[in-house]
C-alpha positions, 0 to 999 in steps of 0.5 A: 310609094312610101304612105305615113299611116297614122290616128289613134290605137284601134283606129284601123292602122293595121289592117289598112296598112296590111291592104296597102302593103299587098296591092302596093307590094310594099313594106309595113313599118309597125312600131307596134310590131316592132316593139312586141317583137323586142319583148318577145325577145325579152331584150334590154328594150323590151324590158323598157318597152314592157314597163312603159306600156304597163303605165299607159306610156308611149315608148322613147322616141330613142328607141322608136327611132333606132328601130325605124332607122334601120328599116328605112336605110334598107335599100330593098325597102327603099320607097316601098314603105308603109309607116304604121302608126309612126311618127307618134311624136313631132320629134319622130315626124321631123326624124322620118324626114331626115332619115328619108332625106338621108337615103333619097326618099320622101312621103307620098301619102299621109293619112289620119284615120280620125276615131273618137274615144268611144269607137277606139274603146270598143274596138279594142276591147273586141279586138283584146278578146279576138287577139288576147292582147294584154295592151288593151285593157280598158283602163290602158286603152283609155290612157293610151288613147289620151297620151296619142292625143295629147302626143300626137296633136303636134304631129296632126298639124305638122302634116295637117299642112302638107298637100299629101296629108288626107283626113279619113274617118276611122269610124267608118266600116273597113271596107269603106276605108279601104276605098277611101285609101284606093282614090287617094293612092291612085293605083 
């Protein structure tokens, strides 16, 4: 079952993405991940990564897509993925189509976990002190919050047309969510 997991940062993506992962044995496929790890690394793209970050910006679709490309053409993670946080863009919605088309997959669940600026902004700012996550200053979240908006509402109605896409509300408690999730997966 491949699920696309999407909504703002600090609406719950992760942690859902990582029960889904356990009860579905399935793969997570976090840009977010992926693009720290490329810092870690302290890469050419990390580098890039850093400095579009630092400006509240969201990292190319090039190098998200590249990324992503390898992970979904891995034939041992073939169905089994769990899209975290991705697509972010039209451009990468329509490229997860090709590249799913490309290795015989598709969508089987996309969910939008919906969360206003307020809730977002307190969530990170918690999560900034439990985790020491130099990306969730307030005036970054505040910024990145607006630009996934702004970036993502092409994606929103993309899927919002798709009979496999369920609205959630992220503002709900975890565990509230979570069962949310448990009827739609059906598992």
């Amino acid at each position: 079952m491949n699920i696309v997991l999407f909504g703002p940062p600090g609406a719950g993506k992760g942690t859902q993405a990582k029960y889904l992962v356990k009860k579905l044995n399935s793969f997570q496929i976090s840009t977010g991940e992926l693009l720290r790890e490329e810092i870690y690394k302290n890469s050419d793209i990390g580098k890039m990564i850093t400095n579009d970050m630092k400006n509240g910006k969201f990292v190319s679709d090039e190098i998200v897509n590249k990324l992503i490309e390898n992970l979904v053409s891995d034939p041992q993670k073939k169905n089994r993925l769990i899209f975290d946080g991705y697509p972010r863009s039209l451009s990468q919605a329509k490229n997860l189509d090709i590249l799913l088309e490309a290795s015989n997959q598709k969508i089987d669940l996309i969910l939008y976990l919906k969360v206003d600026k307020d809730t977002v902004v307190k969530r990170l700012e918690k999560r900034k002190i439990i985790e020491n996550r130099s990306d969730d200053e307030t005036s970054t979240i505040l910024k990145r919050f607006d630009t996934y908006m702004n970036t993502t509402e092409p994606v929103l109605n993309y899927y919002s047309e798709n009979p496999k896409f369920k609205e959630i509300d992220g503002s709900l408690e975890i565990d509230e969510i979570t069962r949310k999730i448990d009827t739609f997966i059906n598992v």
